[in-house]
Predicted model as a PDB file, atoms N, CA, C, CB and O in Angstrom, pLDDT in the B-factor column:
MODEL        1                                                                  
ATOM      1  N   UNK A   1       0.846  -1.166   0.000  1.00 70.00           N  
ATOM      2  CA  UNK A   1       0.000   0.000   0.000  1.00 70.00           C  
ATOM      3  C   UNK A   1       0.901   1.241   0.000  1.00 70.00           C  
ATOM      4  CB  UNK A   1      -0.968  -0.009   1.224  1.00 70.00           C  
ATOM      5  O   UNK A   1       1.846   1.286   0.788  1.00 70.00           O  
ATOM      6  N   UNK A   2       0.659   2.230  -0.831  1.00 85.00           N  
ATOM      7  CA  UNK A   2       1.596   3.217  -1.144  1.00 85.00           C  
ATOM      8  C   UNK A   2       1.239   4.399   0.275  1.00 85.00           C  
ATOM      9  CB  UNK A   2       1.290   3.848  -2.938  1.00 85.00           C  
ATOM     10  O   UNK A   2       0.493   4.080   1.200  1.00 85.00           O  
ATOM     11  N   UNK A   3       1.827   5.537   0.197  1.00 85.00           N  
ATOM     12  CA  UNK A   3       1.465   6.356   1.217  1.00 85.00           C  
ATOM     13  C   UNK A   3       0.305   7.234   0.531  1.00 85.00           C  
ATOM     14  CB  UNK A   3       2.738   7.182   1.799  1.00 85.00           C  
ATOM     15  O   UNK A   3      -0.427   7.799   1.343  1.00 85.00           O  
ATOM     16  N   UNK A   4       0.070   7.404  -0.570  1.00 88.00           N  
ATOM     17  CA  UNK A   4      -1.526   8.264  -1.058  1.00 88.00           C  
ATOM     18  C   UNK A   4      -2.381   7.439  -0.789  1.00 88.00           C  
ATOM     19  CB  UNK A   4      -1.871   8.705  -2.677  1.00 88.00           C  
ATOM     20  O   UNK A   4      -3.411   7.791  -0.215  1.00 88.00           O  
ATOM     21  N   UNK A   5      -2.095   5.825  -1.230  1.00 90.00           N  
ATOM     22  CA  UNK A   5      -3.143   5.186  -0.727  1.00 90.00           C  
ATOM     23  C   UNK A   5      -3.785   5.142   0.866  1.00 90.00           C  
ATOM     24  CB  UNK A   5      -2.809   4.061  -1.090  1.00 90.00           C  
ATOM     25  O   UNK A   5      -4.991   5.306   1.049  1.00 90.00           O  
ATOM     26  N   UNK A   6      -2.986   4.942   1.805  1.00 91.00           N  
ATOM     27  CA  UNK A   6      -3.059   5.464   3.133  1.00 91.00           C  
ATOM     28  C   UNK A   6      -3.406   7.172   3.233  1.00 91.00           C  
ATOM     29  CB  UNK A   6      -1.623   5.100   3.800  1.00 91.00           C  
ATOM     30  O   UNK A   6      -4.300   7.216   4.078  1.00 91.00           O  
ATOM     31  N   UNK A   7      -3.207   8.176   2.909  1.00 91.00           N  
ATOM     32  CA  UNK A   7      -3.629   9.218   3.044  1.00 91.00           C  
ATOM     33  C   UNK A   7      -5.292   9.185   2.816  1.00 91.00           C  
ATOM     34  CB  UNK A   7      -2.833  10.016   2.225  1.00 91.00           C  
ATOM     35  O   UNK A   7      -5.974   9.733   3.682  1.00 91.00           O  
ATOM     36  N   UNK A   8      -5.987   8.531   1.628  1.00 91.00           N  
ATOM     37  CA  UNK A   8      -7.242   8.662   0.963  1.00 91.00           C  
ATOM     38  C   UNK A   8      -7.876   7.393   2.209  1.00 91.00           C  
ATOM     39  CB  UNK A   8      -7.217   8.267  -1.064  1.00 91.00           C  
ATOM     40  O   UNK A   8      -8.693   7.706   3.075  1.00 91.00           O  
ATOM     41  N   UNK A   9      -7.477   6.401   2.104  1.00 92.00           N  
ATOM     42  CA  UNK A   9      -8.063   5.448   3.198  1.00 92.00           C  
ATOM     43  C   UNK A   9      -8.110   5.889   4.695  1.00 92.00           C  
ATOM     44  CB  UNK A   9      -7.257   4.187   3.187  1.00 92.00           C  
ATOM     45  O   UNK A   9      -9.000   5.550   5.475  1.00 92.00           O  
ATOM     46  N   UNK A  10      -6.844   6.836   5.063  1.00 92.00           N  
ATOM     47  CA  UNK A  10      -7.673   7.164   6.623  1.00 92.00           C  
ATOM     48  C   UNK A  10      -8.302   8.705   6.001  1.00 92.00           C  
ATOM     49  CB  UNK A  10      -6.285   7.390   8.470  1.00 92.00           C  
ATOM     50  O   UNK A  10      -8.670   9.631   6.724  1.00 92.00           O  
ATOM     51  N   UNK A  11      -8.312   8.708   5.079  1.00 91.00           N  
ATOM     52  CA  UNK A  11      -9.765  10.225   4.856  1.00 91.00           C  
ATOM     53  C   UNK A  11     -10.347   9.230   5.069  1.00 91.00           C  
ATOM     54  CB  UNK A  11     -10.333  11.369   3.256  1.00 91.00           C  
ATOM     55  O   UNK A  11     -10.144   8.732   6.176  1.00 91.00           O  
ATOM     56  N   UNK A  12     -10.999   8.745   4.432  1.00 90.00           N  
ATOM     57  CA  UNK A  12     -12.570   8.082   3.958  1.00 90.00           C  
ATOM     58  C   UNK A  12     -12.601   7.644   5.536  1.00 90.00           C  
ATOM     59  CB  UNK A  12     -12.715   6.490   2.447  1.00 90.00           C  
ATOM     60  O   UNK A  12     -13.521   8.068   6.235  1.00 90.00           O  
ATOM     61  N   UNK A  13     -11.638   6.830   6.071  1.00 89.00           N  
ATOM     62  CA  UNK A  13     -12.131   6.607   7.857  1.00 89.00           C  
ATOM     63  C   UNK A  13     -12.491   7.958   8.823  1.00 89.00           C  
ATOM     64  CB  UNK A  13     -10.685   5.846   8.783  1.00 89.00           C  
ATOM     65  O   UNK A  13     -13.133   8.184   9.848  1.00 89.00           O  
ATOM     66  N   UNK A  14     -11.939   8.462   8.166  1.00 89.00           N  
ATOM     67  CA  UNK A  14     -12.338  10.268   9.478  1.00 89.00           C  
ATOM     68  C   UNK A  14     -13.379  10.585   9.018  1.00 89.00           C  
ATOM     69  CB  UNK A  14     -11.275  12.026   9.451  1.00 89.00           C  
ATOM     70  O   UNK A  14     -14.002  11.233   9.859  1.00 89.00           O  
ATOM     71  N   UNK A  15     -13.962  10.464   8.031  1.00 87.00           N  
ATOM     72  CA  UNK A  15     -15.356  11.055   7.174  1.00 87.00           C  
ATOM     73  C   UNK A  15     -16.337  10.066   7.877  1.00 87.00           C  
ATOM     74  CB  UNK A  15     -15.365  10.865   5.166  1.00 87.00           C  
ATOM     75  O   UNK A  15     -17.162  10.416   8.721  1.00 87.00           O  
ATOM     76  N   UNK A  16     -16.138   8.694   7.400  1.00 86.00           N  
ATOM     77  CA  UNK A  16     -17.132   7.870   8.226  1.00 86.00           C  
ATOM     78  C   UNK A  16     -17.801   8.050   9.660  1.00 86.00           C  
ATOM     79  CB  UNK A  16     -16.559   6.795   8.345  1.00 86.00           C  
ATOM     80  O   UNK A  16     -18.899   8.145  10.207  1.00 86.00           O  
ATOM     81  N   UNK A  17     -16.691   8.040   9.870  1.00 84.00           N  
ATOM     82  CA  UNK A  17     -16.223   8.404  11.677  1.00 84.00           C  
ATOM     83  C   UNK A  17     -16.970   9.541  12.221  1.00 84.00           C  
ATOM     84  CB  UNK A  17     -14.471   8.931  11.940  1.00 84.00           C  
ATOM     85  O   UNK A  17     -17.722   9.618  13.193  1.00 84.00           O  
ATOM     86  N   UNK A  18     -16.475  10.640  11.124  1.00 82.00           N  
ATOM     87  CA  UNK A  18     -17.597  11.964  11.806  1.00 82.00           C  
ATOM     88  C   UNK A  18     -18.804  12.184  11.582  1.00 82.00           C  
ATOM     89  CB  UNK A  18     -17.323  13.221  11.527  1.00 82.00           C  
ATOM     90  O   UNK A  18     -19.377  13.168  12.051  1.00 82.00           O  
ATOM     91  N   UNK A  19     -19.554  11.042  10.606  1.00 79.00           N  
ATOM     92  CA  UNK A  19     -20.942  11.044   9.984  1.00 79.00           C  
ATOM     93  C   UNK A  19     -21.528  10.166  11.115  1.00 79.00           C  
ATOM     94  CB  UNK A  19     -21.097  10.392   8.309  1.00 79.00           C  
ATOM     95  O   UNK A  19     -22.609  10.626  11.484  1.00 79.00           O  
ATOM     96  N   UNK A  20     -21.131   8.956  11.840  1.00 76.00           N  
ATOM     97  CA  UNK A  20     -21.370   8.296  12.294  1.00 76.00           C  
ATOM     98  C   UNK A  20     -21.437   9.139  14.316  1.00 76.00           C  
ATOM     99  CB  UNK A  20     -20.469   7.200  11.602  1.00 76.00           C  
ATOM    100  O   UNK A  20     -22.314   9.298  15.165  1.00 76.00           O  
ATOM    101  N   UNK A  21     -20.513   9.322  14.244  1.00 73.00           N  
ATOM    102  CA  UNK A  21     -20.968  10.483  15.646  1.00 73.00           C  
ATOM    103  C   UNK A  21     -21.716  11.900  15.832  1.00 73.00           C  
ATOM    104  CB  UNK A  21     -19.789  10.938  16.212  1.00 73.00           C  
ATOM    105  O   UNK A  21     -22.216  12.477  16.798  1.00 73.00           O  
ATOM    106  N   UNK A  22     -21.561  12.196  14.455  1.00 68.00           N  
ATOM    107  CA  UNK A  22     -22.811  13.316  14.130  1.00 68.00           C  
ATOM    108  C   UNK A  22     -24.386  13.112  13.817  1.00 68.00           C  
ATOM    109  CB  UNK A  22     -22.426  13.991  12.937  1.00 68.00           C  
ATOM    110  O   UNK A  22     -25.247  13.969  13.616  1.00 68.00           O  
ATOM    111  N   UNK A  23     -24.536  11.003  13.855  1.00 67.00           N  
ATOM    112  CA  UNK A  23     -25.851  11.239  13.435  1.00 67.00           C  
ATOM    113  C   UNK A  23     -26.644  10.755  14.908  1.00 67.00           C  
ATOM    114  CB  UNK A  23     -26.255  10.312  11.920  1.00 67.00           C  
ATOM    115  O   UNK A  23     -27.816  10.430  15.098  1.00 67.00           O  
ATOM    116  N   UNK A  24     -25.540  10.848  15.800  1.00 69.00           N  
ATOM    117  CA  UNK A  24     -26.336  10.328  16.942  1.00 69.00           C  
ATOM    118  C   UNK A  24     -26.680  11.624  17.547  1.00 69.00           C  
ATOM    119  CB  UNK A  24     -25.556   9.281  17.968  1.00 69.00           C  
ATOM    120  O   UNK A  24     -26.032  12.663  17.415  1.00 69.00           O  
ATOM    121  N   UNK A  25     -28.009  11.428  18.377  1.00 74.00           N  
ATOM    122  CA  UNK A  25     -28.500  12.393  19.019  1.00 74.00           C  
ATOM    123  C   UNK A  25     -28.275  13.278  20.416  1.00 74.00           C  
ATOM    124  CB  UNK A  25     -29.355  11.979  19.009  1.00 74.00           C  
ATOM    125  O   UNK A  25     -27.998  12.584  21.393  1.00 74.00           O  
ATOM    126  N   UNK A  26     -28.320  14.078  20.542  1.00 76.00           N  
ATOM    127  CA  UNK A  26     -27.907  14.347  21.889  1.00 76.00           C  
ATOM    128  C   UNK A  26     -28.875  13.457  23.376  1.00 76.00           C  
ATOM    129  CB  UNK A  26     -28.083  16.099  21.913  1.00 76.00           C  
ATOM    130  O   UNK A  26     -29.968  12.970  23.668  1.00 76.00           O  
ATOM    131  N   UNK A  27     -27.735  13.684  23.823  1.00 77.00           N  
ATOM    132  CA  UNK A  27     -27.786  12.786  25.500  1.00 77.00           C  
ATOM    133  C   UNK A  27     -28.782  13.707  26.136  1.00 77.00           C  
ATOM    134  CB  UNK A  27     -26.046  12.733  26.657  1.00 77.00           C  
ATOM    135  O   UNK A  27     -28.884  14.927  26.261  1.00 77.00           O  
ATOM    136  N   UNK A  28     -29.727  12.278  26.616  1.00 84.00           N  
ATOM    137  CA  UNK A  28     -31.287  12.821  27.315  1.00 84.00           C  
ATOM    138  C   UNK A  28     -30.274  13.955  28.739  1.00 84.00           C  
ATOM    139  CB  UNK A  28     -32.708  10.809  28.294  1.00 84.00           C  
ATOM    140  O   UNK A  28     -29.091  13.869  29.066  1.00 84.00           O  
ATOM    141  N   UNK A  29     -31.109  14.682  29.139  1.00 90.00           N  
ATOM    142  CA  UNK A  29     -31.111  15.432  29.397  1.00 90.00           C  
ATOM    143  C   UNK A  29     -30.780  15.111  31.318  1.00 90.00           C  
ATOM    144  CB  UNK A  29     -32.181  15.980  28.649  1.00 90.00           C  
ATOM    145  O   UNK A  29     -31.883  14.866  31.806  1.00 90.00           O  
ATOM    146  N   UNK A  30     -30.127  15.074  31.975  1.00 89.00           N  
ATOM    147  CA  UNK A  30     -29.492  14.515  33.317  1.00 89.00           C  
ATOM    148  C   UNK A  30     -30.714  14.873  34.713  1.00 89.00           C  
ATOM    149  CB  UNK A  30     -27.735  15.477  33.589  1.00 89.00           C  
ATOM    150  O   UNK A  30     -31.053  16.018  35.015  1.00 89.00           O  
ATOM    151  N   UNK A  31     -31.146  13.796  35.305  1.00 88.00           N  
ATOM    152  CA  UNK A  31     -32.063  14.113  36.140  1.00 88.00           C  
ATOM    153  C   UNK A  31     -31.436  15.531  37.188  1.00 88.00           C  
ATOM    154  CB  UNK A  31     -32.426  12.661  36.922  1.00 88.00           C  
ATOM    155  O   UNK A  31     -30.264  15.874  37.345  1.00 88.00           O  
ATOM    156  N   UNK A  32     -32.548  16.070  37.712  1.00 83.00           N  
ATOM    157  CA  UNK A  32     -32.474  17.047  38.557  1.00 83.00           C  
ATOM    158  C   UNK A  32     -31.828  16.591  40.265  1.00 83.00           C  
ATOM    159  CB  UNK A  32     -33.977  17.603  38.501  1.00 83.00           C  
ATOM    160  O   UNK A  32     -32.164  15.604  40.920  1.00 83.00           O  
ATOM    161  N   UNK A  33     -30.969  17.521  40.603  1.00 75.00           N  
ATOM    162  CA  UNK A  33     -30.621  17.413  41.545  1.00 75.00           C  
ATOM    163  C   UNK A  33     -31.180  16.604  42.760  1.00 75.00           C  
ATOM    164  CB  UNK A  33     -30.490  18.342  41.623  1.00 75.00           C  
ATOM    165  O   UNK A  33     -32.400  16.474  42.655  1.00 75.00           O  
ATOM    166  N   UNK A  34     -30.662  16.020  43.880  1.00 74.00           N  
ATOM    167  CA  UNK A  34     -31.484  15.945  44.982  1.00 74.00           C  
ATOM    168  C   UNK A  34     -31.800  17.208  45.623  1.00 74.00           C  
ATOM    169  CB  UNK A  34     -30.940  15.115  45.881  1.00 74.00           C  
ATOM    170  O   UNK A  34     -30.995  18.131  45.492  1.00 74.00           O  
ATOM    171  N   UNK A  35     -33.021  17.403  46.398  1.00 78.00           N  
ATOM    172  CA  UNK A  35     -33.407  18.077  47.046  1.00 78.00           C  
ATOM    173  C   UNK A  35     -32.883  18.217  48.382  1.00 78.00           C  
ATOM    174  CB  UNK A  35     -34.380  17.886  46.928  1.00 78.00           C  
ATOM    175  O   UNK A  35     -33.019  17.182  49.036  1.00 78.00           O  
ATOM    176  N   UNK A  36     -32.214  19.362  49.121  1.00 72.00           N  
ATOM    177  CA  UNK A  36     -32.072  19.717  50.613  1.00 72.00           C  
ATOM    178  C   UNK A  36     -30.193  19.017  50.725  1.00 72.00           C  
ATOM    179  CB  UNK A  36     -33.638  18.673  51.846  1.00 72.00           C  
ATOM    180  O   UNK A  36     -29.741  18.072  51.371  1.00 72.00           O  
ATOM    181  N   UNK A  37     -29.594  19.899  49.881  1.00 62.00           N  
ATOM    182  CA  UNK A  37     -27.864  19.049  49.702  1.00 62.00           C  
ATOM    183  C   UNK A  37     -27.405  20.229  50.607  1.00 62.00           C  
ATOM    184  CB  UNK A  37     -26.804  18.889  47.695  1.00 62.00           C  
ATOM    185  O   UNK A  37     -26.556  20.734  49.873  1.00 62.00           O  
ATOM    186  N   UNK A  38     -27.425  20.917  51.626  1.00 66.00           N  
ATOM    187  CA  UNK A  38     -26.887  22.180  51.670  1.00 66.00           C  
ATOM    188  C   UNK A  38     -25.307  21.924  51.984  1.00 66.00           C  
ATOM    189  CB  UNK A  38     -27.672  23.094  52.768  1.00 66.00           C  
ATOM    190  O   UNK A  38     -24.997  21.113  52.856  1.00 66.00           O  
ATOM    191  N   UNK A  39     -24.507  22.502  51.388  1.00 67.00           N  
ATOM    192  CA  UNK A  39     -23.076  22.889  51.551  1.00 67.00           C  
ATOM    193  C   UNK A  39     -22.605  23.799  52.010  1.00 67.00           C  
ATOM    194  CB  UNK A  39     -22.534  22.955  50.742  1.00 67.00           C  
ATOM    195  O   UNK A  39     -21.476  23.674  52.486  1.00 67.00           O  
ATOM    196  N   UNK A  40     -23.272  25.079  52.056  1.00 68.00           N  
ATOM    197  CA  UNK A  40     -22.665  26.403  52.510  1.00 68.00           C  
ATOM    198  C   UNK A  40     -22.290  26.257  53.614  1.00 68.00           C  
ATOM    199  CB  UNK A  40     -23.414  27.525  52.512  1.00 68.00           C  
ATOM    200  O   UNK A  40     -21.084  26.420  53.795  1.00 68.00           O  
ATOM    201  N   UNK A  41     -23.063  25.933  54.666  1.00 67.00           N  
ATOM    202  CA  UNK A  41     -22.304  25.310  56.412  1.00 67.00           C  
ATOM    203  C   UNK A  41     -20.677  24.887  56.499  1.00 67.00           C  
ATOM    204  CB  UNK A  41     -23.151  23.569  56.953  1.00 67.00           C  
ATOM    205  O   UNK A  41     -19.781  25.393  57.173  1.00 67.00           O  
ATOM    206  N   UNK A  42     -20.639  23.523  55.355  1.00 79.00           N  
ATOM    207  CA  UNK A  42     -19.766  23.020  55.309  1.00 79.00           C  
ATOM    208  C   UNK A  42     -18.623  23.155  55.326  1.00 79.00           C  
ATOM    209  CB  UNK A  42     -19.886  22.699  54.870  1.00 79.00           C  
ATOM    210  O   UNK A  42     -17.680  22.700  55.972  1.00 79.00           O  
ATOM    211  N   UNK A  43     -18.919  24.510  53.770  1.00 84.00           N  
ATOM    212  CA  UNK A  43     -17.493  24.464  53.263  1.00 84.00           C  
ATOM    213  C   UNK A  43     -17.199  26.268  53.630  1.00 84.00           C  
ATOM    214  CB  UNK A  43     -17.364  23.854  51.269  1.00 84.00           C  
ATOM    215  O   UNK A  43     -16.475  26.896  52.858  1.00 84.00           O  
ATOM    216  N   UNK A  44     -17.760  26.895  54.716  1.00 83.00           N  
ATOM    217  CA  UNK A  44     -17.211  28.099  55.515  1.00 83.00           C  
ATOM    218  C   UNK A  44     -16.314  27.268  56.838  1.00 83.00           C  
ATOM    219  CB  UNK A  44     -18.699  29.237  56.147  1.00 83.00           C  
ATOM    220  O   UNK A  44     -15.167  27.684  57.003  1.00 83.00           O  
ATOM    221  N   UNK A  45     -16.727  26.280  57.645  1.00 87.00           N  
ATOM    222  CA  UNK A  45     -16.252  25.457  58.594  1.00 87.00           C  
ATOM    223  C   UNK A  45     -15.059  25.079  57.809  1.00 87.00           C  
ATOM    224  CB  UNK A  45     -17.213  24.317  59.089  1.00 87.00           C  
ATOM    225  O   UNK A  45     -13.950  25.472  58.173  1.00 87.00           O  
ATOM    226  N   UNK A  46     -15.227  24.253  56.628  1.00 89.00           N  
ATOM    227  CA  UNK A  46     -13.659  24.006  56.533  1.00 89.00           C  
ATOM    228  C   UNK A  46     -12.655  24.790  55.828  1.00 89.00           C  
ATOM    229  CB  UNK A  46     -13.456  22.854  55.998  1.00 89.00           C  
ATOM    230  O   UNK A  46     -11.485  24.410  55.779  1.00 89.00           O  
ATOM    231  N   UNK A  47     -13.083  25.940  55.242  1.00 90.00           N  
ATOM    232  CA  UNK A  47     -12.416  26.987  55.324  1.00 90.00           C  
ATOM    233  C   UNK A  47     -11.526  27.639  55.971  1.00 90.00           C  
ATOM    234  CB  UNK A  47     -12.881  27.438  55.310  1.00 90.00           C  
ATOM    235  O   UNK A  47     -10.320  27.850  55.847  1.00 90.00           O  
ATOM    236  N   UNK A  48     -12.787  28.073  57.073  1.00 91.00           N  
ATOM    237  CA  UNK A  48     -12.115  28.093  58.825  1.00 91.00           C  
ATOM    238  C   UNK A  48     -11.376  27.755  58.894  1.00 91.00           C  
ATOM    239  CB  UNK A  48     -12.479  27.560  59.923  1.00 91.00           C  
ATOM    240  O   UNK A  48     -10.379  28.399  58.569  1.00 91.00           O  
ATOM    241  N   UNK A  49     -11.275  26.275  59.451  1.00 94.00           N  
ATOM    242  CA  UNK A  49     -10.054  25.045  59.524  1.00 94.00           C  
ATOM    243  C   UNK A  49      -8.989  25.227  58.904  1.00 94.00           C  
ATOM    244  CB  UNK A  49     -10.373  23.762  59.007  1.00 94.00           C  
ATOM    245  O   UNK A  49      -7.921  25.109  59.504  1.00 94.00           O  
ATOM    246  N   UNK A  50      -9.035  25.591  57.418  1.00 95.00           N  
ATOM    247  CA  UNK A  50      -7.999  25.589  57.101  1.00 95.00           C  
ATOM    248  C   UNK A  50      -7.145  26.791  56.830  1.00 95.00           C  
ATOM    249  CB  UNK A  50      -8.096  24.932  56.341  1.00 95.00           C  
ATOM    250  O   UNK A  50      -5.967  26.607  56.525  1.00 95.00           O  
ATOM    251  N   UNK A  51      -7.567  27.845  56.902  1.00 95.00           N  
ATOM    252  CA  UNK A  51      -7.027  28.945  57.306  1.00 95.00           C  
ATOM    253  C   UNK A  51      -6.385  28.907  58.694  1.00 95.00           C  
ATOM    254  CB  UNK A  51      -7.965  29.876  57.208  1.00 95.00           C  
ATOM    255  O   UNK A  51      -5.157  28.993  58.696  1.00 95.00           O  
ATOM    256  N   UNK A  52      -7.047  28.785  59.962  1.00 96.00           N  
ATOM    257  CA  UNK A  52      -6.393  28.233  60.916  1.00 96.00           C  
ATOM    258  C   UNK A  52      -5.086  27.226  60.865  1.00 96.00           C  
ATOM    259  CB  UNK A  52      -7.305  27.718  61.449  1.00 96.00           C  
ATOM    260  O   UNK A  52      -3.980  27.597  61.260  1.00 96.00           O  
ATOM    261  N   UNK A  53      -5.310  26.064  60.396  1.00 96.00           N  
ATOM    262  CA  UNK A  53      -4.189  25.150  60.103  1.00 96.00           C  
ATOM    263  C   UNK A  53      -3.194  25.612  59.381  1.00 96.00           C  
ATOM    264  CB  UNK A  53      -4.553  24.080  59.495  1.00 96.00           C  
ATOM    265  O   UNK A  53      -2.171  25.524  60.061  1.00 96.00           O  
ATOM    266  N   UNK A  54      -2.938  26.140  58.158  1.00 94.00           N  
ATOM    267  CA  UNK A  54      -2.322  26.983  57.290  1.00 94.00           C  
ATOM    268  C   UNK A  54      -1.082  28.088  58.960  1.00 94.00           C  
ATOM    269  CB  UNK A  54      -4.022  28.092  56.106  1.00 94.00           C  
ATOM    270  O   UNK A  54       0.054  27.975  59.421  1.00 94.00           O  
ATOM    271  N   UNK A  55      -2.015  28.779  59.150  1.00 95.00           N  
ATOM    272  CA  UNK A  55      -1.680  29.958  59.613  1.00 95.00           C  
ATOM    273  C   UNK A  55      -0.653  29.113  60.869  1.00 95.00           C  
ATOM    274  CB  UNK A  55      -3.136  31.052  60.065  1.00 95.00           C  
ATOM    275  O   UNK A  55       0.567  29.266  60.818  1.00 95.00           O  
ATOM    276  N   UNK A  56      -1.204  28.351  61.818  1.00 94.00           N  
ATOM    277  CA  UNK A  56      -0.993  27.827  62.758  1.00 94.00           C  
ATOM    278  C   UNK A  56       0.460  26.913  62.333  1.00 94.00           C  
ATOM    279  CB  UNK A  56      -2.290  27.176  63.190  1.00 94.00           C  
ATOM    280  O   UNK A  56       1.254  26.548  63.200  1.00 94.00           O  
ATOM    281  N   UNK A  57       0.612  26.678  61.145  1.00 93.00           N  
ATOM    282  CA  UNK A  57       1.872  25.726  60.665  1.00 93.00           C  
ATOM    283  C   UNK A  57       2.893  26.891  60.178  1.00 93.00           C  
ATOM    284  CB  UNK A  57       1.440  24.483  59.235  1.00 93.00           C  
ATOM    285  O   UNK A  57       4.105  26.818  60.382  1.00 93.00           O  
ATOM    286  N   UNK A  58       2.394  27.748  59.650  1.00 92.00           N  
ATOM    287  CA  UNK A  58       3.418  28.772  59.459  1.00 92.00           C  
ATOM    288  C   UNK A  58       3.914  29.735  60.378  1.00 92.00           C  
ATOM    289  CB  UNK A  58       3.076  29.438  58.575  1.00 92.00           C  
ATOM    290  O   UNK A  58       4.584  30.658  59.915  1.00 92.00           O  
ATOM    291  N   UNK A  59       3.668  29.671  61.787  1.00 92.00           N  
ATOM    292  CA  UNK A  59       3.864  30.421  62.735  1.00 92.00           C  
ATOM    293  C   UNK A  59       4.896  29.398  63.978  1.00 92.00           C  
ATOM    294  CB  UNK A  59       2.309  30.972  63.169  1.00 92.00           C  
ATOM    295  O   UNK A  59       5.780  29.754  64.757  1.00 92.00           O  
ATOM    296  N   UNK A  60       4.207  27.870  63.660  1.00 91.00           N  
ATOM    297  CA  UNK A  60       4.868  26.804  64.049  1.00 91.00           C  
ATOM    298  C   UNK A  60       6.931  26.553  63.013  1.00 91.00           C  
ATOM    299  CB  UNK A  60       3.427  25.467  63.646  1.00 91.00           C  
ATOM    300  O   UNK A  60       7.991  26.052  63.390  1.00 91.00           O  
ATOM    301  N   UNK A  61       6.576  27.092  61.981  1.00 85.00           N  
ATOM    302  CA  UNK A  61       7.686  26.818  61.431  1.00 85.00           C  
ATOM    303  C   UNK A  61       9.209  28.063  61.665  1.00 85.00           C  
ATOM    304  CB  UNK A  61       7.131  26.630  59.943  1.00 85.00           C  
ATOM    305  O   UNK A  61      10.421  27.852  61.623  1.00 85.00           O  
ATOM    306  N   UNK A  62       8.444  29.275  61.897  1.00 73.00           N  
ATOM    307  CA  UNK A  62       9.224  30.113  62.040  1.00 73.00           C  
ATOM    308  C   UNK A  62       9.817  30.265  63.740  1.00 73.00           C  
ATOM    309  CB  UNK A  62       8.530  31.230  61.423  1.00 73.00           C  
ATOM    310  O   UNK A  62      10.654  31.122  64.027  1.00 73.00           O  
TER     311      UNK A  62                                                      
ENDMDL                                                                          
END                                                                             
């Protein structure tokens, strides 16, 4: 197999290829969240924490 021949044979595979993932449809649409997830509590507390820890190791090191 020459190298034009390989050039035209992986065209015709990338053409296939992109007809074949372009004719599928888009992905149903992802159920809705759970209800009552709250995070904001969470992630100010470990914030906190870690500002503290941070601070507390760099005061420990000096």
């Amino acid at each position: 197999m020459t190298i034009q021949n390989k050039r035209i044979f992986a065209s015709i595979l990338f053409v296939l290829i992109s007809f074949a993932c372009a004719s599928q449809g888009p992905p149903p649409p992802a159920p809705p969240p759970p209800v009552g997830l709250p995070i904001d509590g969470g992630v100010l507390i470990g914030a906190g924490f870690a500002i503290f820890y941070g601070a507390r190791k760099l005061l420990k090191r000096r």
